[in-house]
C-alpha positions as CSV (number, residue, x, y, z in Angstrom):
1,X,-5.3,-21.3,-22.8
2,X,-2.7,-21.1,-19.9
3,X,0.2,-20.1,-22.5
4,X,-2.1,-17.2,-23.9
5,X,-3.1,-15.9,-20.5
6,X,0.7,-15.9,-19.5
7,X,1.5,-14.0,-22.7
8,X,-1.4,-11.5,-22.0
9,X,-0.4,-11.0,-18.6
10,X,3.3,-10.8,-19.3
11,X,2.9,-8.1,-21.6
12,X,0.6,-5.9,-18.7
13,X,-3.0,-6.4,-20.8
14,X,-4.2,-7.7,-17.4
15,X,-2.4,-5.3,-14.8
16,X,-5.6,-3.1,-15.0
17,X,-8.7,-5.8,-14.3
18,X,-5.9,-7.3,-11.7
19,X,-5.3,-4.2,-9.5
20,X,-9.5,-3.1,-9.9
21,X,-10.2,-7.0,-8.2
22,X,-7.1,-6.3,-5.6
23,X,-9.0,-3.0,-4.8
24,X,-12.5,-5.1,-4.1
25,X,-10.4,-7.4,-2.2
26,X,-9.1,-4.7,-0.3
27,X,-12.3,-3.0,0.0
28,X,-14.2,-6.6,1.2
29,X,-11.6,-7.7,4.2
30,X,-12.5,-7.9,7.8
31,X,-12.1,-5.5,10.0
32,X,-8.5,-5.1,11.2
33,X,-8.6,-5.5,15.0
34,X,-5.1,-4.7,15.4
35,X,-3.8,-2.0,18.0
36,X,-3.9,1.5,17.6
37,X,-0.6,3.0,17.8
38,X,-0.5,5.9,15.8
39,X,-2.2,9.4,16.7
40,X,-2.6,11.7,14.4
41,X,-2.6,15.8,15.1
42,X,-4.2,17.2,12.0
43,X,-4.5,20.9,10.9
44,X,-8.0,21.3,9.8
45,X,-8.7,24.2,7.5
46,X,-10.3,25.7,10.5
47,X,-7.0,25.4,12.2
48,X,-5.7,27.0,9.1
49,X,-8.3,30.2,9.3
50,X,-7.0,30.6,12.8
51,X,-3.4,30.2,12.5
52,X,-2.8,30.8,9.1
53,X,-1.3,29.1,6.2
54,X,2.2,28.0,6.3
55,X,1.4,27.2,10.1
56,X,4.0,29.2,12.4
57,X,6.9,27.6,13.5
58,X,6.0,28.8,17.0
59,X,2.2,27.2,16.9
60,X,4.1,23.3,16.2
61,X,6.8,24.0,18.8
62,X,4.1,24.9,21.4
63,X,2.3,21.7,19.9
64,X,5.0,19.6,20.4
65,X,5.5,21.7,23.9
66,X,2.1,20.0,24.6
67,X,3.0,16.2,23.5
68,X,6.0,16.1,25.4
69,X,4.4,15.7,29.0
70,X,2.4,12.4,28.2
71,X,5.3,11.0,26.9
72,X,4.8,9.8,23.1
73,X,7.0,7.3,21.6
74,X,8.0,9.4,18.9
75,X,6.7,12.2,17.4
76,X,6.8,12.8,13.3
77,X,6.1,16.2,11.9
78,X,4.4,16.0,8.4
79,X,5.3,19.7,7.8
80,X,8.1,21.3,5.8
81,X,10.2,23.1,7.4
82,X,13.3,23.8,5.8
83,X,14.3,27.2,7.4
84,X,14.1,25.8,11.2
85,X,17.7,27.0,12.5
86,X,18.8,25.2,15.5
87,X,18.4,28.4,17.1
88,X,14.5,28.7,15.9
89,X,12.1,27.5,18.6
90,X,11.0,25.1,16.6
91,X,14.3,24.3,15.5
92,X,15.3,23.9,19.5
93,X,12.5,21.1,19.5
94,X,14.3,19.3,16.8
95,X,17.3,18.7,19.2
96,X,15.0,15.8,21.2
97,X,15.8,12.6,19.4
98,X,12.3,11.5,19.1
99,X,11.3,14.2,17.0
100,X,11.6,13.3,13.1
101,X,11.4,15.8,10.5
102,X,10.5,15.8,7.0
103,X,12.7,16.2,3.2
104,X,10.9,15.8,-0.3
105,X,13.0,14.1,-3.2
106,X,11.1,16.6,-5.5
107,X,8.8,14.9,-8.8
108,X,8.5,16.2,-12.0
109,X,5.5,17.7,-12.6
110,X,5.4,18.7,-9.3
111,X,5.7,22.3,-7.6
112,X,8.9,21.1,-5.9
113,X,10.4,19.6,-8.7
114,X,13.9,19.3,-7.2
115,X,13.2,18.6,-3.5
116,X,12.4,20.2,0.1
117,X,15.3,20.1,2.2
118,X,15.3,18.9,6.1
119,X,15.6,21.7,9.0
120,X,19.5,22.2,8.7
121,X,22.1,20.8,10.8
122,X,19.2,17.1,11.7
123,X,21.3,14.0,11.7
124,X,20.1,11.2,9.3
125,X,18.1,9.4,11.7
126,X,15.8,12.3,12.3
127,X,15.3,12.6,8.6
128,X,11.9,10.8,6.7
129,X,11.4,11.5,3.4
130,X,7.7,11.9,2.1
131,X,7.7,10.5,-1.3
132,X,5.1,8.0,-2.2
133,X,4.6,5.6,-5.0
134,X,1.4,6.5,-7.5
135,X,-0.1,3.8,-9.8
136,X,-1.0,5.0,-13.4
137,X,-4.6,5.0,-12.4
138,X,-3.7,7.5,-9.8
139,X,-4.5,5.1,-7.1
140,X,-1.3,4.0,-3.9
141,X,-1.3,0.9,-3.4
142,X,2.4,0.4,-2.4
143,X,4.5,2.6,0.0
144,X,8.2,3.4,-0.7
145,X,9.6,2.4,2.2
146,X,13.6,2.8,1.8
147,X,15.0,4.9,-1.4
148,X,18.5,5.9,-2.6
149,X,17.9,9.8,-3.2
150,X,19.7,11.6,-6.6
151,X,23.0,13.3,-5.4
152,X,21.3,16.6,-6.7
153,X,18.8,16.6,-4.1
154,X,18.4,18.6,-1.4
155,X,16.9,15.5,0.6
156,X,19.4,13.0,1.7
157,X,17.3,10.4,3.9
158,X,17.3,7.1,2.3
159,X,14.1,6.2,4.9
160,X,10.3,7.4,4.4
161,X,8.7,9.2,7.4
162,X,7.1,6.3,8.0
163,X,9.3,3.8,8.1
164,X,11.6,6.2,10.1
165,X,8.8,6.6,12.6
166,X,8.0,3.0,13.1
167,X,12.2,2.2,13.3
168,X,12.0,5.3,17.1
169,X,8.9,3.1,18.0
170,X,10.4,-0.5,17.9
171,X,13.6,1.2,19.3
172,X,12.4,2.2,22.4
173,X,11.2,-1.7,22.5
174,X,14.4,-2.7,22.2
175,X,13.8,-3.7,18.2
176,X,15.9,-3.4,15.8
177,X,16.6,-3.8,11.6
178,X,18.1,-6.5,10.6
179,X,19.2,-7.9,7.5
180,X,18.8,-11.1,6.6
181,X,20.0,-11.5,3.2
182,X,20.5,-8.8,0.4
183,X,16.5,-8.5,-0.3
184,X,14.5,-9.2,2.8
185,X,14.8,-7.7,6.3
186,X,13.5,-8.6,9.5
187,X,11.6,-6.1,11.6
188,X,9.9,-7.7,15.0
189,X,8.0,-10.6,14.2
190,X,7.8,-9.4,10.4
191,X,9.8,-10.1,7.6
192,X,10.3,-7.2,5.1
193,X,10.0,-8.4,1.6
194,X,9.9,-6.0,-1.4
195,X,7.9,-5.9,-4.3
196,X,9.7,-6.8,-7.9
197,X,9.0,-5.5,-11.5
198,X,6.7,-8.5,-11.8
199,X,5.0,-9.1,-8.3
200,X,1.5,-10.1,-8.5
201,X,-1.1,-8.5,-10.9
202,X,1.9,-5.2,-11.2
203,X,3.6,-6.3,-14.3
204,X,6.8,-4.5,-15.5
205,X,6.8,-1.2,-12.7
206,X,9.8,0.3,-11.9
207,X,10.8,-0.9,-8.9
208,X,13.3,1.4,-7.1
209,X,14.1,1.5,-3.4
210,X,12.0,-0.7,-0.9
211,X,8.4,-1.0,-1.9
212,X,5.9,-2.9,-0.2
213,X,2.0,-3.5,-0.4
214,X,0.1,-1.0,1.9
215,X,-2.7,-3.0,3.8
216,X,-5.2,-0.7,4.8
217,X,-7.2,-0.6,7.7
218,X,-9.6,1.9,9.7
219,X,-8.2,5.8,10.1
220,X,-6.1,5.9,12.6
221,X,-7.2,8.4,15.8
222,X,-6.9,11.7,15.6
223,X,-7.6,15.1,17.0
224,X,-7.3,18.5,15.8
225,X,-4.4,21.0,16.2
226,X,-7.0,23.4,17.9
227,X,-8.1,20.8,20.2
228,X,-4.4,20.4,21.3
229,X,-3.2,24.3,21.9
230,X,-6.6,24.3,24.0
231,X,-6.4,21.5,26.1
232,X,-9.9,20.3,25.0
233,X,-8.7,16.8,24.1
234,X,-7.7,14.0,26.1
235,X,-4.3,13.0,25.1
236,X,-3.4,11.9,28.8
237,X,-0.9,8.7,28.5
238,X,0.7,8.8,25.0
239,X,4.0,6.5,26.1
240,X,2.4,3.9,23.9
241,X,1.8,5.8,20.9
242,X,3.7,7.6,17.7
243,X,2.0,11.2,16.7
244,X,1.6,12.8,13.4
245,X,1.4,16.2,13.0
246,X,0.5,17.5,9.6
247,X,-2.1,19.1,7.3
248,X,-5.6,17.8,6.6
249,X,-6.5,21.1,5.1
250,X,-7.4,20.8,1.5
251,X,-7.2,24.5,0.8
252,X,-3.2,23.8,2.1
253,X,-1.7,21.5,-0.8
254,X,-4.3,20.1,-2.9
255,X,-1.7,17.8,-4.2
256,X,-1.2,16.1,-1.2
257,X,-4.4,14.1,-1.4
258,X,-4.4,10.4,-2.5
259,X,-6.6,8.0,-3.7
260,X,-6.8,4.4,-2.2
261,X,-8.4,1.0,-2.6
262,X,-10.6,1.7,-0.1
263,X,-12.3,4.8,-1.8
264,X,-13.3,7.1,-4.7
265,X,-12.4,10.5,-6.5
266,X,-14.5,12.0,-3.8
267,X,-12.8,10.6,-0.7
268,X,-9.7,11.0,-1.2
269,X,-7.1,11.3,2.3
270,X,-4.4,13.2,3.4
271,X,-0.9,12.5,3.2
272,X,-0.7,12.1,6.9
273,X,-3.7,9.4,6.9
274,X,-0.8,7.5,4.2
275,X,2.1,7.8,6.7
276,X,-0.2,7.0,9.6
277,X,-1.8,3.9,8.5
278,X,1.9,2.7,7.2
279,X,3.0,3.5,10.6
280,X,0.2,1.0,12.3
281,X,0.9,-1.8,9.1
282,X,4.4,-2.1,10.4
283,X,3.5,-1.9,14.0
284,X,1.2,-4.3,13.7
285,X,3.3,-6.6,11.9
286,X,6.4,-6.7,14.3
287,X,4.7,-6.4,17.4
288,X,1.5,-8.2,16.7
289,X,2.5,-10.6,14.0
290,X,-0.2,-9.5,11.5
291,X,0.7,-10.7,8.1
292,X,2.3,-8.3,5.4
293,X,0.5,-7.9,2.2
294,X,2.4,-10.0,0.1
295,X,2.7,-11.3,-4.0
296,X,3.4,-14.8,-4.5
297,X,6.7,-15.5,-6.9
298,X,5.8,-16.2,-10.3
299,X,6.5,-19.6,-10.8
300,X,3.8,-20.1,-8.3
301,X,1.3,-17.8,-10.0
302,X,2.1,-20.1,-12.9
303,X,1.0,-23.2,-11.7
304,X,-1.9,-21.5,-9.8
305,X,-3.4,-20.5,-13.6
306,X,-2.3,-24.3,-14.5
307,X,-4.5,-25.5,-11.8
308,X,-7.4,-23.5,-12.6
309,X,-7.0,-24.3,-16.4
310,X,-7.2,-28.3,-15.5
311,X,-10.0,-27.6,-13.2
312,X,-11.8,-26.1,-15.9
313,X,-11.0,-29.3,-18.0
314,X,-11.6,-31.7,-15.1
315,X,-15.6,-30.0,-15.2
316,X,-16.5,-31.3,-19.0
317,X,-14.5,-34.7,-18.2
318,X,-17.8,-36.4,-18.5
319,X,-20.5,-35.6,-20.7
320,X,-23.3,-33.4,-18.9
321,X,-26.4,-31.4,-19.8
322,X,-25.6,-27.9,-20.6
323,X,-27.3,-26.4,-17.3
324,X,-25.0,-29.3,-15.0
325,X,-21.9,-27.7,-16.8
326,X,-22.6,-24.3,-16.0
327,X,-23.6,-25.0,-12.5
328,X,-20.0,-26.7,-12.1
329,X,-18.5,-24.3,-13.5
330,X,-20.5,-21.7,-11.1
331,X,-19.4,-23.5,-8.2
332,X,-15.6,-23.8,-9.2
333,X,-15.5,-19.9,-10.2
334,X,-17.1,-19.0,-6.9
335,X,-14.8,-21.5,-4.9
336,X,-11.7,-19.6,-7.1
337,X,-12.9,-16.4,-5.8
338,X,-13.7,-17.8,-2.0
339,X,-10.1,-19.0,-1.8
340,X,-8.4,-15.9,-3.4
341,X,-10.5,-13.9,-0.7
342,X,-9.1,-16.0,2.4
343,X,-5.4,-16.5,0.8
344,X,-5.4,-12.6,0.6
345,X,-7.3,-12.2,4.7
346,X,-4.2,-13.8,5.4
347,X,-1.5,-11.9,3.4
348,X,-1.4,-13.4,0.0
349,X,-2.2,-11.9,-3.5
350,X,-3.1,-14.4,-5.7
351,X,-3.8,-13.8,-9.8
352,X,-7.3,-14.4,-9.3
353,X,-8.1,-12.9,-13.0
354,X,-6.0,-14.7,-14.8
355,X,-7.3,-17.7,-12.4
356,X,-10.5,-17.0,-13.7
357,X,-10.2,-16.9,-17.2
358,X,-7.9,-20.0,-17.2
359,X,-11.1,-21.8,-15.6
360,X,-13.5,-20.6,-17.9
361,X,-11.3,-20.8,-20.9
362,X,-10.5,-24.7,-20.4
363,X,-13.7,-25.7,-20.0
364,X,-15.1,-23.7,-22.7
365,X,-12.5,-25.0,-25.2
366,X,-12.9,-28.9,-23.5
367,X,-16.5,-28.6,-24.7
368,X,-16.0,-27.0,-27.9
369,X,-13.1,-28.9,-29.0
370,X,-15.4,-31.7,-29.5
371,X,-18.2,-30.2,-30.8
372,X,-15.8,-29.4,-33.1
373,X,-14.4,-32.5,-34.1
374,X,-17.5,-33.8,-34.7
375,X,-18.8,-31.1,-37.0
376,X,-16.0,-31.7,-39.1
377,X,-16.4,-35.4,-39.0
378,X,-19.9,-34.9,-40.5
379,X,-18.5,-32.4,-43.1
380,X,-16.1,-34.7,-44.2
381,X,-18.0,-37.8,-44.5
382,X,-21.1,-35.7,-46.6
383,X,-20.6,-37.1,-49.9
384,X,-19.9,-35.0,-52.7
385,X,-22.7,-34.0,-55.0
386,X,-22.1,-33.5,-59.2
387,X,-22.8,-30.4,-60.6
């Protein structure tokens, strides 16, 4: 049972029923009571009717005109902006460090198939790019934190917006990156880990750059752009936050909607809502010591399906009634589930499939098997009659 579960599994028959349990997972954890960091400026398509669509450069500089008093952390704009000469105003509002700008690597298919440049003349570490990583069921799981970007492309940053964002944060902190061998890095209290072409239920993915599991948590706050250019909401004391500014709008770039764990085709967020709640994962983790979302190696999800597979045997060691067997083997599926459910709480993605059918599958084959053997006993010993 455990050798045909690993050969299904290997060959990525049980990457889909993996990845729809780590969505319930997702979708049944706690509350996260972590700090929020991260405040999010949004262009609604209100906004849009009343400023337009692209926004104006001069509408974000004033924005960011407004930010500036109360002191953010950092501020990220979510917004192309490839024209913004240092002599532009919004441009000008570049040349303050703790404002981070945006590039696109480009995707095929896409309607930027070979990339969105920064505003000219931004050094490196004022560049994110925005690039995310899609599943095949259309659903992001993972976030692309660090890339290495084609030579062709106008983009150059080898660090999402995100990721860029969180890096102004810690170092106003004093934090900084470190590595600490030639795969993981430390960041705060967290250590950065990425995923591999075989990390938990993903099985063969192409695993470019620095990807890690996105733990998602509420939406971050947020206020509109309107609410911000009017003075109608309250962002007094901002020294302790990073802001996103971007576009909520729909009607802006439908293509910039994602699907998540956490929802359906019908609620699907923003780009922004991505960056943002990546922003407040990695917070969280370096400052606050929440656990990262992590796969364990696969030597241990091997002997995790082993143990689930004797378990299974271990329930028909003896010989029961039929309804004490299933009642076992109810309690040992339930307690599988249970301890998949904590191990992931606290940062750990079990195969809790394969788990499953390894349980079930031993103990249906340690009662069958001699069933079985006795059937053919009989058949065997039923002597033979003459024509």
């Amino acid at each position: 049972v455990t050798a045909s579960i690993g050969i299904l599994r290997w060959t990525g028959m049980l990457q889909r029923p993996e990845l729809a349990v780590y969505d319930r997972l997702m979708r049944q954890q706690p509350a996260q009571t972590v700090e929020q960091r991260v405040l999010i400026v949004e262009a609604t398509t209100e906004d849009v009717n009343t400023y337009g669509y692209p926004l104006p450069d001069e509408v974000l500089a004033e924005a960011i005109d407004r930010l500036h008093p109360h002191e953010p952390r950092v501020i990220g704009l979510d917004i192309f902006r490839p024209e913004a000469a240092p002599s532009t105003p919004l441009g000008q509002r570049f040349q303050d460090n703790n404002v981070v700008a945006l590039c696109s690597f480009g995707q095929a298919g896409g309607g930027n198939q070979s990339g969105i440049g920064p505003p000219p003349e931004l050094p490196e570490e004022q560049v994110g790019f925005s690039n995310v990583v899609i599943d095949l069921d259309g659903i992001l799981r993972r976030q692309l934190l660090f890339a290495q970007p084609d030579t062709t492309s106008p983009c150059t940053s080898r660090t999402s917006l995100a990721m860029l964002t969180a890096l102004h944060y810690l170092d106003a902190l004093g934090i900084q990156l470190e590595n600490i061998d030639e795969q993981r890095l430390q960041l705060g209290a967290a250590t950065l880990t990425p995923l591999e072409t075989r990390s938990g239920g993903y099985q063969g993915i192409d695993d470019r750059g620095f990807q890690m599991l996105l733990r998602y948590a509420h939406a971050p706050k947020r206020i509109t752009l309107s609410e911000l250019l009017n003075g109608e909401a309250m962002v007094e004391n901002l020294e302790n936050y990073a802001v996103l500014i971007g576009m909520s709008a729909p009607t802006s770039n439908p293509t910039d909607y994602f699907l998540t764990p956490l929802g359906t085709e019908w609620s699907k967020v923003p780009g922004i809502d991505i960056h943002a709640q990546t922003i407040n994962h990695l917070l969280a983790a370096a400052l606050d010591e929440q656990a990262l979302l992590k796969s364990t190696p696969v030597w241990v999800d091997g002997l995790w399906i082993v143990g689930w597979a004797l378990i299974g045997c271990g329930v028909t060691i003896k010989r029961r009634a039929w309804a004490t067997w299933l009642l076992n083997l109810g309690i040992a599926t339930l307690a599988l589930y249970g301890l998949s459910w904590l191990l992931f709480a606290v940062g750990l993605w079990v195969p809790l499939v394969p788990g499953a059918m390894a349980l079930v599958g031993a103990s249906g084959g340690a009662v069958a098997l001699p069933l079985l053997k006795k059937q053919s006993e009989k058949t065997s010993q039923k002597p033979a009659t003459n024509a």
